[in-house]
C-alpha positions in Angstrom: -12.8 6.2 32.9 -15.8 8.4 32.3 -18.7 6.4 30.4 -18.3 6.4 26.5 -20.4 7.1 23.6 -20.7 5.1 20.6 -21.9 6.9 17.1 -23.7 5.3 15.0 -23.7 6.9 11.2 -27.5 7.6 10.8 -29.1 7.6 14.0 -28.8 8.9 17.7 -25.6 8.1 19.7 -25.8 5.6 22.7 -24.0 4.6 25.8 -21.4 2.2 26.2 -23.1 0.8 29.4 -25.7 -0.2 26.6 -26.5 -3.9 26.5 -24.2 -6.9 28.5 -21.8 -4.1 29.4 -22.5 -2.8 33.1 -20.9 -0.3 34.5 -20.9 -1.4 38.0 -18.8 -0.2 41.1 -15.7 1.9 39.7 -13.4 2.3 43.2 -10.0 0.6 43.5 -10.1 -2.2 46.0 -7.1 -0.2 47.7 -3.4 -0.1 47.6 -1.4 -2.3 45.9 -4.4 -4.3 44.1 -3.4 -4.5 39.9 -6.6 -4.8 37.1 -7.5 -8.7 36.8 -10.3 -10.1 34.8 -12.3 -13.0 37.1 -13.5 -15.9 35.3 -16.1 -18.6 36.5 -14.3 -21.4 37.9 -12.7 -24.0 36.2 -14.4 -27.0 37.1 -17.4 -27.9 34.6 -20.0 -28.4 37.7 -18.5 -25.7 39.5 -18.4 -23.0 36.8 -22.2 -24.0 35.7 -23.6 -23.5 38.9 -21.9 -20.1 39.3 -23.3 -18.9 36.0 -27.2 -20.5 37.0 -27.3 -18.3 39.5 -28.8 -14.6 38.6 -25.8 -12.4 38.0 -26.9 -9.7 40.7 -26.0 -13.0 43.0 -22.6 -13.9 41.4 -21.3 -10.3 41.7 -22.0 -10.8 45.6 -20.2 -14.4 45.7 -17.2 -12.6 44.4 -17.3 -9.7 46.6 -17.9 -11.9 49.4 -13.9 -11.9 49.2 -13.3 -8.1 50.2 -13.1 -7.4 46.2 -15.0 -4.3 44.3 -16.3 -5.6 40.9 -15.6 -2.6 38.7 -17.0 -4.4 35.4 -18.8 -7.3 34.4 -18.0 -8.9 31.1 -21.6 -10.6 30.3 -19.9 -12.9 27.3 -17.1 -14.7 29.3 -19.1 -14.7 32.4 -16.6 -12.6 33.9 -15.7 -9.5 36.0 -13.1 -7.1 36.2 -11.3 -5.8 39.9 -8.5 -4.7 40.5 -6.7 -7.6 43.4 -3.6 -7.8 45.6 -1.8 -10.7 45.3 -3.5 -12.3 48.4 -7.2 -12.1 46.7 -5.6 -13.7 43.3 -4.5 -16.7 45.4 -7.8 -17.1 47.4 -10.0 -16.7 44.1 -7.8 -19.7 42.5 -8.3 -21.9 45.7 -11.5 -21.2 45.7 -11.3 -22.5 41.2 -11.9 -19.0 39.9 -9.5 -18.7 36.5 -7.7 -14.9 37.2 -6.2 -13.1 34.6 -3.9 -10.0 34.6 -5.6 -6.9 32.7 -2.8 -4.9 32.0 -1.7 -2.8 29.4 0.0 -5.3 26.7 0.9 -4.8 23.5 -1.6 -7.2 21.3 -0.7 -6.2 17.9 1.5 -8.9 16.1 5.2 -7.9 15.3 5.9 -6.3 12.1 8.2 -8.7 10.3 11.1 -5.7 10.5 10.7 -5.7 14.0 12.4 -9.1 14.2 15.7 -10.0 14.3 16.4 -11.9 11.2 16.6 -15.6 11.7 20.4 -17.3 10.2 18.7 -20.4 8.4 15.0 -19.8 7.5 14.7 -23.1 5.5 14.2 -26.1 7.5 11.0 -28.3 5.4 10.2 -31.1 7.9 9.4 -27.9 11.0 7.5 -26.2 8.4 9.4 -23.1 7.7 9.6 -21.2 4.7 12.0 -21.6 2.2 14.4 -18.6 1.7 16.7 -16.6 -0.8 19.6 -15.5 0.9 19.0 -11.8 0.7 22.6 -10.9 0.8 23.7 -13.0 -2.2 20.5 -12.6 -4.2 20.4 -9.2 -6.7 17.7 -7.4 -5.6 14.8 -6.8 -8.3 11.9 -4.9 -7.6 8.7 -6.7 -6.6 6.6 -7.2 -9.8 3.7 -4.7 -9.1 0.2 -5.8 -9.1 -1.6 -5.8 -12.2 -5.2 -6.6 -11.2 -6.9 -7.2 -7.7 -6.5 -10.1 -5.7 -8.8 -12.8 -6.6 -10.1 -11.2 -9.4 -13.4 -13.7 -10.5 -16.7 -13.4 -11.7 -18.5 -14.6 -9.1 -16.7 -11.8 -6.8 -17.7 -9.3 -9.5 -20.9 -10.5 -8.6 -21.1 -10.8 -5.0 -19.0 -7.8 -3.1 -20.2 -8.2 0.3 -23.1 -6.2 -0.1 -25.4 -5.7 2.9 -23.2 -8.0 5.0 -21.0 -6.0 8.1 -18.0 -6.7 8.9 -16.4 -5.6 12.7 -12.8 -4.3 12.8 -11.7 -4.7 16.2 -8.6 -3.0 15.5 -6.6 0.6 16.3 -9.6 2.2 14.8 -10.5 3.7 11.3 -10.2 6.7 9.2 -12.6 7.8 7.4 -10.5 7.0 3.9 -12.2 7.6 0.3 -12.3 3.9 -0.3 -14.8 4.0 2.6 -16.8 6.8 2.7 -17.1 7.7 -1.2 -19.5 7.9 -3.2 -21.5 6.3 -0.2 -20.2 6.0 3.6 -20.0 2.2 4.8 -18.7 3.1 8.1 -22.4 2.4 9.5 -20.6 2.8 13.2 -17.4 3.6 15.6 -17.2 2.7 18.9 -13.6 3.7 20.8 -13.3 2.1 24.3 -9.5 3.9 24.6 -10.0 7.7 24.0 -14.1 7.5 23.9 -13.9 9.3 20.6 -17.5 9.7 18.7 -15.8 10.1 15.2 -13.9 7.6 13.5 -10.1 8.2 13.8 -6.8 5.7 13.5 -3.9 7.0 15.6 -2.1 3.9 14.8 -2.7 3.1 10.9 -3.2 -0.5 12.0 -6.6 -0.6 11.6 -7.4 1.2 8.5 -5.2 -0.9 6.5 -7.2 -4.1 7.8 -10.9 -2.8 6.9 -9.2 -1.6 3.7 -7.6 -5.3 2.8 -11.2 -6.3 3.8 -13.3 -4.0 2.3 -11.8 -1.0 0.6 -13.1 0.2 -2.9 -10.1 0.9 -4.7 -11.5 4.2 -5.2 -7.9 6.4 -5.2 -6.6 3.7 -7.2 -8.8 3.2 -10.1 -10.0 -0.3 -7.9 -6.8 -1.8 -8.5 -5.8 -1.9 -4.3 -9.7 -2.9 -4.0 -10.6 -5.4 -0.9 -13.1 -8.4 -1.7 -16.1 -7.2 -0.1 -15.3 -3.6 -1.7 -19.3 -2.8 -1.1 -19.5 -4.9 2.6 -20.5 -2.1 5.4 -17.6 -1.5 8.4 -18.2 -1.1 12.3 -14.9 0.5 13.4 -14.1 -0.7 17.5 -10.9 0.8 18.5 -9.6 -1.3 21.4 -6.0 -0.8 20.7 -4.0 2.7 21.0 -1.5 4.4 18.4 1.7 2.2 20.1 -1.0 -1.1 19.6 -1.5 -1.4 23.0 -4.3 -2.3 24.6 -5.8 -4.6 27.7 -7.9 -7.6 27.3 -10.8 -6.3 28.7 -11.3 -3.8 26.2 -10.8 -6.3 23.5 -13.3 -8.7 25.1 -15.8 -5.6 25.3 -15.2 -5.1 21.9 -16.3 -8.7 20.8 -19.1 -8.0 23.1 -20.4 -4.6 20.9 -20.0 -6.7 18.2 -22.3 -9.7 19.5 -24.7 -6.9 20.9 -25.4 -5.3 17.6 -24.8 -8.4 15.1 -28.5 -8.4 14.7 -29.0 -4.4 13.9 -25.6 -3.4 12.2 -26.2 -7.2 10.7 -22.5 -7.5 11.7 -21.7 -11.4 10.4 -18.2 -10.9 10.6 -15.8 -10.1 12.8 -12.0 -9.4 12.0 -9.1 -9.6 14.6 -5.7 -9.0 13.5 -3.9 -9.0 16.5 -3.2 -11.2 19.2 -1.1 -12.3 22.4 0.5 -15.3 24.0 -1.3 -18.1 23.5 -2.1 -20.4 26.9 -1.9 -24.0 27.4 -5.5 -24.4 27.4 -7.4 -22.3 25.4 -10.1 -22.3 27.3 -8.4 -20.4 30.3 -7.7 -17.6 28.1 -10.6 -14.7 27.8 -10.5 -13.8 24.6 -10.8 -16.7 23.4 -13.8 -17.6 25.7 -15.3 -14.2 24.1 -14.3 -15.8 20.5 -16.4 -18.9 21.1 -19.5 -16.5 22.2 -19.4 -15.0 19.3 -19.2 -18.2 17.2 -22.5 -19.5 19.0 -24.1 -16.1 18.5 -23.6 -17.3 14.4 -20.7 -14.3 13.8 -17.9 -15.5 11.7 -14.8 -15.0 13.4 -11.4 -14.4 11.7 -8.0 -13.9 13.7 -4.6 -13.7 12.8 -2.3 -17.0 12.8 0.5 -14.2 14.2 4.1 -12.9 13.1 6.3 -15.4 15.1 7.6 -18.0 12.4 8.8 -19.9 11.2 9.5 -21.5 14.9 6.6 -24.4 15.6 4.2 -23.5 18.3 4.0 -19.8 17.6 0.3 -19.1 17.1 -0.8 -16.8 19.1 -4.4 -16.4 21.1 -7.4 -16.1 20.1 -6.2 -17.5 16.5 -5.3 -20.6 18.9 -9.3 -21.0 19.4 -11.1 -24.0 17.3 -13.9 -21.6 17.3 -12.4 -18.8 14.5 -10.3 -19.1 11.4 -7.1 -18.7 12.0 -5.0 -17.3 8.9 -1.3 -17.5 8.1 0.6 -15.8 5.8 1.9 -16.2 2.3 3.7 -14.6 -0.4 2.0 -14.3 -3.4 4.5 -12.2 -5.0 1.9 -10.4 -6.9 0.3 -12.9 -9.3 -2.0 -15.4 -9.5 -0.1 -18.1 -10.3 0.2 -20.4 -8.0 3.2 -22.0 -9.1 5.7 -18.8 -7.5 3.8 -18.7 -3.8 5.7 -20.0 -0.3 4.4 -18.9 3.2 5.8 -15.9 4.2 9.1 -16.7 6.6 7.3 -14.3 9.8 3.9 -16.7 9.3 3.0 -18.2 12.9 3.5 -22.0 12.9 1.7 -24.5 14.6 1.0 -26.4 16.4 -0.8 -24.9 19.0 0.2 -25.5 22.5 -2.5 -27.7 23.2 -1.5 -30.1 20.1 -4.4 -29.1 17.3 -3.5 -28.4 13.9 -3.1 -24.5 12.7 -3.1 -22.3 10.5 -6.3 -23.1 8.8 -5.5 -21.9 5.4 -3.1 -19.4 4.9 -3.9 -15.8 2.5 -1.3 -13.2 0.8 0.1 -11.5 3.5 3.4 -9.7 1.9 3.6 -6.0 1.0 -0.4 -5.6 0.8 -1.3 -2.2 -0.5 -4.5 -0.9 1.6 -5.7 2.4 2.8 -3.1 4.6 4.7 -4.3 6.8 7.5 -2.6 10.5 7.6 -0.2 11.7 10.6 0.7 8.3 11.8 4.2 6.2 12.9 3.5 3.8 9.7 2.9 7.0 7.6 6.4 8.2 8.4 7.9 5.5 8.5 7.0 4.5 5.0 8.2 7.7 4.2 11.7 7.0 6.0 11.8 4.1 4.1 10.9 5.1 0.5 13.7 7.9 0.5 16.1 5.4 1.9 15.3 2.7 -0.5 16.1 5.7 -3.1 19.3 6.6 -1.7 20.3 2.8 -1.2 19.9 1.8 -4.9 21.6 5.3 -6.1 24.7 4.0 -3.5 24.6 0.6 -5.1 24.6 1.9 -8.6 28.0 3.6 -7.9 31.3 2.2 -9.0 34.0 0.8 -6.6 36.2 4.2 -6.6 33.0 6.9 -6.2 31.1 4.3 -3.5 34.9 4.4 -1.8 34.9 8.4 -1.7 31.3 8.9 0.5 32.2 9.3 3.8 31.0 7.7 6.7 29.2 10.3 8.1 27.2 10.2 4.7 25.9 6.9 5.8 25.3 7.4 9.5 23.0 10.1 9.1 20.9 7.7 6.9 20.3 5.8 10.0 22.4 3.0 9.0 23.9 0.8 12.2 27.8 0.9 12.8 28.1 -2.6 11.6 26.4 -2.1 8.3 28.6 0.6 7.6 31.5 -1.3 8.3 30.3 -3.9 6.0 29.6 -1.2 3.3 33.1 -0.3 3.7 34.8 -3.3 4.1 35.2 -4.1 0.5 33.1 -3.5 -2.8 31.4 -6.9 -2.7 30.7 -6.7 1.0 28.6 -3.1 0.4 27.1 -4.9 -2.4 25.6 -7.7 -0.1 24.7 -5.3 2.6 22.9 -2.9 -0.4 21.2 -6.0 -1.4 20.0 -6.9 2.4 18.9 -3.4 2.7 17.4 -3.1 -0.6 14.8 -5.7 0.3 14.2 -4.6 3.6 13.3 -0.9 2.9 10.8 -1.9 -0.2 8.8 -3.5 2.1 6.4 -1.2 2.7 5.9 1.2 0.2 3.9 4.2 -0.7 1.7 5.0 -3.2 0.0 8.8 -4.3 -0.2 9.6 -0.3 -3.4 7.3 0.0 -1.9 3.6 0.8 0.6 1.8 2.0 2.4 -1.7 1.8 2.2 -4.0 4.5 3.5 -7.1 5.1 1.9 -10.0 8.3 -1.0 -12.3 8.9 -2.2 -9.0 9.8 -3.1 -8.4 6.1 -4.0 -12.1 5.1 -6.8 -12.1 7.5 -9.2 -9.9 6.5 -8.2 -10.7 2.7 -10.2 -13.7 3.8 -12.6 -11.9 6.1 -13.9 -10.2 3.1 -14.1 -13.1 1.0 -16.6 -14.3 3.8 -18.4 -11.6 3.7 -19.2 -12.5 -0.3 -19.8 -15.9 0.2 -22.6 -14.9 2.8 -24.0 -12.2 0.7 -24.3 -15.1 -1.7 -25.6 -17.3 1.0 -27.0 -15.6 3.9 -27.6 -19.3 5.5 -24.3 -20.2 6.3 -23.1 -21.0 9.5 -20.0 -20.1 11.0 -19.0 -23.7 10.8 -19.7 -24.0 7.3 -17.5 -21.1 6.3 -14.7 -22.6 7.8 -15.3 -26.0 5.9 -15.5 -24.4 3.0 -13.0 -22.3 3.1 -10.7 -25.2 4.0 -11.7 -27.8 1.7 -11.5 -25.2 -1.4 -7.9 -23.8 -0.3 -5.4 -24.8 -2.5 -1.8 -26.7 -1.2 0.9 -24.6 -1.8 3.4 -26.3 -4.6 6.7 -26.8 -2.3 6.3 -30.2 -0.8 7.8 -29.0 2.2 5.4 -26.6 3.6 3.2 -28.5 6.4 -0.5 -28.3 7.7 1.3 -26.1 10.4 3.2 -23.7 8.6 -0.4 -23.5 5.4 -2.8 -25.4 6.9 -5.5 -26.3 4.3 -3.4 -24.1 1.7 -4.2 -20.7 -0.3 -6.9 -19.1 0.4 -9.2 -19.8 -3.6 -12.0 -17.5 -3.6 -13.4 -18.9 -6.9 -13.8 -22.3 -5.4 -14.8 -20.7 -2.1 -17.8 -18.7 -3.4 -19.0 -21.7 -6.0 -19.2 -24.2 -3.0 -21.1 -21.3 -0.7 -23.8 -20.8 -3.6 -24.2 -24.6 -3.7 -24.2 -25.1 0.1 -27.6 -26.2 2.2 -28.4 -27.9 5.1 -25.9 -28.0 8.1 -23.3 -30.0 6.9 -21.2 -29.0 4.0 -21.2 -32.1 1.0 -21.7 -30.7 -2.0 -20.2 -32.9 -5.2 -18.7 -32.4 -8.3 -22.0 -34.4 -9.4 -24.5 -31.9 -7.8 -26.5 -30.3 -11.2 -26.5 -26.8 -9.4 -23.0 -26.7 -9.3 -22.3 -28.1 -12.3 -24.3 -25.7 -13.9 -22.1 -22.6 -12.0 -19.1 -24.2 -12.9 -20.0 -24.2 -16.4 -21.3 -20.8 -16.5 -17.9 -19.8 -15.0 -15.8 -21.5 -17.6 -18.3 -19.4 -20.3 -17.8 -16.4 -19.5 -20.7 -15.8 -17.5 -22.1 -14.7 -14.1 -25.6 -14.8 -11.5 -27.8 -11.6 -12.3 -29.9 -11.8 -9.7 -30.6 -15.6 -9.1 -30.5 -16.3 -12.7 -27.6 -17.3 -15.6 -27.2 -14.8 -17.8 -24.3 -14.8 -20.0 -21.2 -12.5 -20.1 -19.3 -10.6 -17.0 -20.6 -6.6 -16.3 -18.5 -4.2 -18.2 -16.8 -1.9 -15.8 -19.3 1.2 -16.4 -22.8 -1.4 -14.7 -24.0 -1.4 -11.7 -22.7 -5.0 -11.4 -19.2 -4.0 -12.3 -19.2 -1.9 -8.8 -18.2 1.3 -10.4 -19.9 4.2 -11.9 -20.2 4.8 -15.6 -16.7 6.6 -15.9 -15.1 3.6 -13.5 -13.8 6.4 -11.4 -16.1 7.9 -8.4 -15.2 11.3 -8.1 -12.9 11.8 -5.2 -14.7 14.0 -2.3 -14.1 17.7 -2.6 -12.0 19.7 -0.3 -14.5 20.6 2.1 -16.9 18.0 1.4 -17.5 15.8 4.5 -17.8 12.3 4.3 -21.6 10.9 3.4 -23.8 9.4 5.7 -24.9 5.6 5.4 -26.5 5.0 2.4 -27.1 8.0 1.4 -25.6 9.8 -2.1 -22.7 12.4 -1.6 -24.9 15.3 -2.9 -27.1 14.8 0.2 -24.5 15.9 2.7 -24.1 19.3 3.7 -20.5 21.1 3.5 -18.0 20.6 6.0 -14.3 20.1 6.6 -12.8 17.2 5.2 -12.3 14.0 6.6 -9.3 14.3 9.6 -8.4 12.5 12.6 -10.6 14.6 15.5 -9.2 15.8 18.3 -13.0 15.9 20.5 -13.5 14.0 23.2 -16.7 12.1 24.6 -18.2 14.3 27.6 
């Protein structure tokens, strides 16, 4: 693969090889060798001495076994070769941890991509409780009235300054990103070695959006919790959401490389794979701990696997990140109506710790859509059959019994379901019902977002939470955000859900940001007793918000600077024509060009 280039939105591209990535010795080790990533050996003595040693010294201990390092991974103390079975076994007897490097599919299920499960309600194992979508009348899903986590103190704080990586199918340029000011400060694609940012998949735009979107095409309504946070865009993942591990580890590594000048504190990774029996033998996760110590905050998905125990998948498996289930919220704030999500990975892990941490609302999520994509049209597909399907239920018994079959095969609908359907009245009834729920899943709204459902969604809800509690507190550690985030979660109301299917509970973002304002020190122990926040809390309960360090009474109207919108609390959408604006820079800056698409280009 030729050497990439990264752009970074206001200043002069760079090389991939940049930094801990060297691009070493790029020839095939010969005939029938496959990709593996080498990891220092096992052993605690063994595996310190081999990474004492100067790395120009290491690369020639593993070659000293016939193999042709083609990469080095500087974070995990690694290498990538390609091997024949015969050097796999000799690196192993000799304590070296090998991993395949293929190309895998790392991006969690989508909930219809699983079979349905018979009984979904099982308490004591941790699995959701269920409605029996066949028997239960459909009713549309009570749309959203205002954003998620709608408080003060997160009218106050909206991530500002504070950069959050995506390491994800990349990222479209999208309105709620670029407009009135671009917060895409950089892209880097290790699959296509793109230079502009792009989404093939749709994956990954939805994720910065649940993180970080504005709301702009929506009036704020589908607005993301750090709506003002800046985005770094790493595509490691192609449109099918496949990828290989070394380009995810490389994409942790960009992150860790340029935490201090992109001020990246957060790092977001919805997606995953099968989890190990030690997590330390898996890479990723070795790459997740490197970016804990280097002080990044690091939030993976629990997975889509549930409700079976044991289903998290790696790197959420890692102590080192917050690992994030997924719940239904059903579009309210109250408490009272929310249940994890059936699909929600359960723990425990295979390794016997405790996860989720906490879970977040993970259930048709409306976020940024990227043009041209599978999701795209398949939302479409779904929205006209949701149409058809509740036009078909309305029917009486005599006209539903007059459409023919063919009617019903050319809306895609399976031989069995349409056997069902025309079985009897009440039986197409059920089978309407089933289908009803299924196709409103993920919806579309005006052409610019989409409904999602998966853990995918609930994680960076809570990745951008994080990046307003450390606008609010640039001091906190990594370690603290997850304590805080834990101890303010709320337990979900059904008795029966365990630490394994919500961990600490629902993700509160009130709480959360009131106990990172009152936060010092390293350990986390503030009290209800401690006079600062006392004094928030009652501020809160007044009506009132922080202006800059200081109490001042009464929220920001919609139209102030602190309300996050402009004066008419709609930002003009760009212009046909208009290209998107650079970093921190006002639209009227930018000179004309075509509008924001998916590029074709290539990196020479």
């Amino acid at each position: 693969m030729d050497l990439q280039r990264i752009t970074q939105f206001g200043s002069q591209p760079f090389s991939r090889s940049h930094g801990m990535v060297d691009r070493l010795d790029l020839k095939s080790s010969g005939s029938g060798a496959n990709p593996y990533i080498i990891m220092p050996p096992k052993d605690s003595k063994a595996g310190g001495l081999f990474k004492s040693i100067e790395a120009s010294s290491r690369i020639q201990v593993v070659e000293s076994y016939g193999i042709k390092v083609k990469e080095e991974l500087g974070i995990i103390g690694g290498y990538m070769a390609d091997l024949t079975d015969k050097q796999v076994k000799e690196l192993e007897k000799r304590g070296f941890r090998v991993v395949p490097d293929e190309q895998d599919r790392f991006l969690p299920p989508m909930p219809w991509e699983r079979q349905e499960e018979e009984d979904e309600s099982a308490g004591a194992t941790g699995k959701a409780p269920k409605e029996d979508k066949e028997l239960e009348e459909f009713k549309p899903r009570p749309q959203l009235a205002e954003p998620r986590f709608n408080s003060p103190l997160l009218e106050k704080f909206q991530g500002e300054g504070v950069t959050i990586a995506v390491i994800d199918t990349g990222l479209y340029p999208h309105p709620d990103f670029v407009t009135p000011v671009n917060r895409v400060v950089a892209f880097v694609d290790f699959v296509e070695g793109r230079t502009i940012p792009y989404d093939d998949n749709g994956h990954g735009t939805h994720v910065a959006g649940d993180a970080a979107g504005s709301g702009l095409l929506s009036g704020g309504l589908y607005r993301g919790a750090a709506s003002k946070a800046n985005l770094v865009g790493i595509k490691v993942l192609g449109a099918d959401g496949s990828g290989t591990t070394s380009d995810i580890i490389k994409g942790i590594q960009f992150a860790i490389e340029h935490k201090d000048d992109l001020n990246i504190r957060v790092i977001n990774l919805s997606l995953g794979h099968k989890a190990k029996k030690k997590y330390e033998d898996d890479p990723v996760d070795q790459a997740v701990k490197a970016a804990h110590d280097a002080g990044i905050v690091v939030m993976a998905a629990a997975g889509n696997d549930g409700p079976d125990r044991k289903t998290i998948c790696a790197p959420g498996d890692s102590p080192f990140v917050v690992t994030v289930g997924a719940a239904d919220d059903s579009n309210t704030a109250d408490r009272a109506d929310d249940f994890v999500a059936e699909f929600s990975s359960r723990g425990p892990t295979l390794y016997g710790a405790s996860k989720p941490d906490l879970v977040a609302p993970g259930v048709s999520i409306m976020a940024p859509m990227a043009p041209g994509t599978a999701k795209e049209g398949l939302g479409k597909q779904f929205s006209l059959m949701h149409e058809t399907l509740a036009w078909l239920k309305s029917l009486p018994a005599e006209a539903l019994d007059k459409v023919p079959v063919q009617q019903f095969a050319l809306m895609g609908l399976a031989p069995d379901t349409i056997s069902k359907i025309k079985s009897s009245y009440e039986g197409a009834q059920k089978e309407f019902n089933r289908l009803l729920h299924a196709t409103s899943r993920i919806p579309i709204e005006d052409g610019a977002y989409q409904g999602l459902p998966g853990t995918s969604m609930a994680t960076p809800i809570v990745s951008g939470v994080v990046a307003a509690m450390l606008e609010a507190n640039p001091d906190l550690t990594p370690d603290q955000v997850k304590t805080i985030l834990t101890e303010t979660a709320d337990p979900l109301p059904d008795k029966r859900h365990s630490k394994n299917s919500q961990g600490a509970g629902m993700l509160d973002a009130q709480e959360a940001m009131v106990k990172a304002l009152t936060t010092t020190g390293e350990l986390v122990h503030p009290s209800e007793d401690d006079k600062l926040e006392a004094e928030i809390r009652r501020l809160l309960e007044a009506g009132a918000v922080l202006i800059g360090g200081n109490p001042e009474g009464g929220a920001p109207e919609k139209g102030s600077p602190e309300g996050g919108a402009p004066e008419d609390g709609q930002p003009p959408a760009p212009a046909p024509g208009d290209a998107p604006p650079q970093a921190g820079q006002p639209p009227e800056a930018q000179p004309p060009a075509p509008a924001p698409q998916p590029p074709e280009e290539r990196a020479a």
